[in-house]
N, C-alpha and C positions, 0 to 999 in steps of 0.2 A: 196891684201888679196884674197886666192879662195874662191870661194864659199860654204857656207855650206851646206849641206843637213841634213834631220832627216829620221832614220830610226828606225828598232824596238830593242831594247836592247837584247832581248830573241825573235829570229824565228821564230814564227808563223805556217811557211813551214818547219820547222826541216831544215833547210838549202838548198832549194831544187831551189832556185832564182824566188819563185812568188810572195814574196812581194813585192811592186810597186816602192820601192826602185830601184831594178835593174834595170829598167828603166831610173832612171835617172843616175843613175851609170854607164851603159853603156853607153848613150849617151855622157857622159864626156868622159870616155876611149875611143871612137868613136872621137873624136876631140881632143884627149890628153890634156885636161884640169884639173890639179891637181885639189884637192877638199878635204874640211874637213865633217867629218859626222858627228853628236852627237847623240849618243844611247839615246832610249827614253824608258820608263815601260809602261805600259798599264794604270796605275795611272799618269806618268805625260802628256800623253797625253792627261789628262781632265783639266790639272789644268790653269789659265788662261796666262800664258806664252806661253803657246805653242796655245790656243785657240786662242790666238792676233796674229797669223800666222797661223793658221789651223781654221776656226769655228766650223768645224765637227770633229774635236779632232781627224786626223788619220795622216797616214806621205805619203808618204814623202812631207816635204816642201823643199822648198828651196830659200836661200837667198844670195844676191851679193847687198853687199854695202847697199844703203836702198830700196831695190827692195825685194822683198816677195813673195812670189807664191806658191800654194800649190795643184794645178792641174795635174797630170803626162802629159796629153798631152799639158798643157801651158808649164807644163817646157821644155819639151825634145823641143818644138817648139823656145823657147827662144832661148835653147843652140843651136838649128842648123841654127839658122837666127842670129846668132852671132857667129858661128866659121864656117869656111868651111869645109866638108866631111859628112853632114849629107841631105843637100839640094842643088839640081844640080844648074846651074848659070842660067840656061837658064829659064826665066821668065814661060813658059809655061809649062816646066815641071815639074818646081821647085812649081805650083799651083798642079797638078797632085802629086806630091810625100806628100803635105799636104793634098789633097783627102785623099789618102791612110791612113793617119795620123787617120783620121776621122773616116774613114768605117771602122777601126779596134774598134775602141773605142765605136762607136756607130750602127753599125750592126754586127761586129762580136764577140765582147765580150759580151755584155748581155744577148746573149744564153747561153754561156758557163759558165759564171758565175751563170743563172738560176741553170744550170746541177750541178755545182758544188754545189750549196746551198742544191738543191734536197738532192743529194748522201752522201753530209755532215752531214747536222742539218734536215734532215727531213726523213729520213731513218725506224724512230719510228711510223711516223704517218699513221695509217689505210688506207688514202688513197696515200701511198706513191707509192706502187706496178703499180698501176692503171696509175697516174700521170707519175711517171718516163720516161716508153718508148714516152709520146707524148714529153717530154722535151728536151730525145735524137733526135728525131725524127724530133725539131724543128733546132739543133745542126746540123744535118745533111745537112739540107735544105744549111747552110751555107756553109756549110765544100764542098759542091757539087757545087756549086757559084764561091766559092773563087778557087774551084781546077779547073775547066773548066779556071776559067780567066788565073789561072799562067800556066795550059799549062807545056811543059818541057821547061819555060824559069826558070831564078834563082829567082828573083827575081821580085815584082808584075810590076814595069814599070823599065824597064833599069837595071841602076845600083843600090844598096843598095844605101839605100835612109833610112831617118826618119819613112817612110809608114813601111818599113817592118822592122823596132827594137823595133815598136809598134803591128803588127800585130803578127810576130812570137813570143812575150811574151806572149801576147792572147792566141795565140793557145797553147802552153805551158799546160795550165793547165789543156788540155785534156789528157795530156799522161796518167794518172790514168785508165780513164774510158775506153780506148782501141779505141776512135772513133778515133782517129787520123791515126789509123794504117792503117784505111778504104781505106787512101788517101794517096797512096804511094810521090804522088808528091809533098802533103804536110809536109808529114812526113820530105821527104828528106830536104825539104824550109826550116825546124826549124833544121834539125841538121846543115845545113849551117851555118845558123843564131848562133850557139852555139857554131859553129867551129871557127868562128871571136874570133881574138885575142882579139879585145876590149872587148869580150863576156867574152871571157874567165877569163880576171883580173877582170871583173867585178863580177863575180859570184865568185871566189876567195874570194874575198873581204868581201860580203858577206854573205858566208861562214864561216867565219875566226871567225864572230860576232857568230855564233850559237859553232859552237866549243868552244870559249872563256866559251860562257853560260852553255856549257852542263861539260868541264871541267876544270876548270879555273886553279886548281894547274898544271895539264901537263901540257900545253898552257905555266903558267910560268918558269915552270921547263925547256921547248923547248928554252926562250927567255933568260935564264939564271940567273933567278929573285928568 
């Protein structure tokens, strides 16, 4: 049986691949590992089915057999210490490419997610003006860090690796607010990253769910339904 995942039934991102799904979607495309997904509503992920695999009521989970996990970077780490093409062999670097895993997750996204929450749900408040530039400003810090390290190599150590299918989903969600563009060599790191075939069916994919949601008769009419 493959494994399942849960993603969101109606998009979030209007289809744009920042739901945390693609994460793990791509890591399976990444290691060719068929997979089933089950759409979920914003109501069923409170109810206690999915709580008993999620606590915090969000997706994506994922399940094989009686294994459960509901972490992005437990999962993606699962899949790449259990199929080869996500983690190099060699012990030493294969510690180095789960580094990577890390300091996207836990230094470089919680800027950007700050940035994002600002410019989203907080745009209203009196002192949002004020706030903002220190939050970009904080974004930057990072964006300056992470571009010194990769340098005009492709990727952050070596070859793709787990570190960067995690890292350049992160960055991803800067393209709205234009910092990204700051950092040409980062820029170019994420259209790499987007340009992988696994990337590509993966964000296909979905895609495919937010179309479905926005127009379900075309969609059927295309499948011949």
């Amino acid at each position: 049986m493959p494994p399942v995942i849960t993603a969101f039934a109606t998009s979030p991102d209007r289809g744009q691949g920042l739901a945390r799904d693609m994460r793990v979607r791509w890591a399976l495309e990444e290691v060719s590992q068929p997979y089933d997904v089950r759409l979920l509503s914003s109501a069923e992920m409170k109810e206690p089915a999915h709580l008993a695999l999620h606590p915090f009521g969000q997706i994506p989970t994922y399940e094989e057999g009686d294994l459960s996990l509901f972490e992005t970077g437990a999962i993606v780490l699962h899949i790449a210490e259990h199929h080869a093409g996500l983690l190099p062999i060699d012990a030493k670097v294969r510690a180095r490419a789960i580094n990577w895993m890390f300091a996207a997750l836990n230094t470089v996204e919680p800027p950007i997610l700050e940035l994002a929450n600002a410019m989203l749900l907080e745009s209203d408040k009196p002192w949002s003006k004020e706030r903002l530039p220190l939050v970009m400003d904080r974004v930057r810090d990072r964006l300056e860090q992470l571009s010194a390290h990769l340098g005009d190599t492709d990727w952050v150590d070596g070859k793709f690796s787990a570190g960067d299918l995690m890292m350049v989903h992160a960055l991803q969600r800067l393209k709205p607010s234009g910092l990204l563009d700051e950092y040409p060599n980062l820029s170019a790191y994420v259209a790499r990253g987007e340009a992988r075939h696994a990337y590509m069916r993966a964000f296909a994919a979905q895609l495919e769910v937010f179309q479905m949601s926005e127009h379900p008769k075309s969609i059927c009419a295309q499948l011949g339904h």
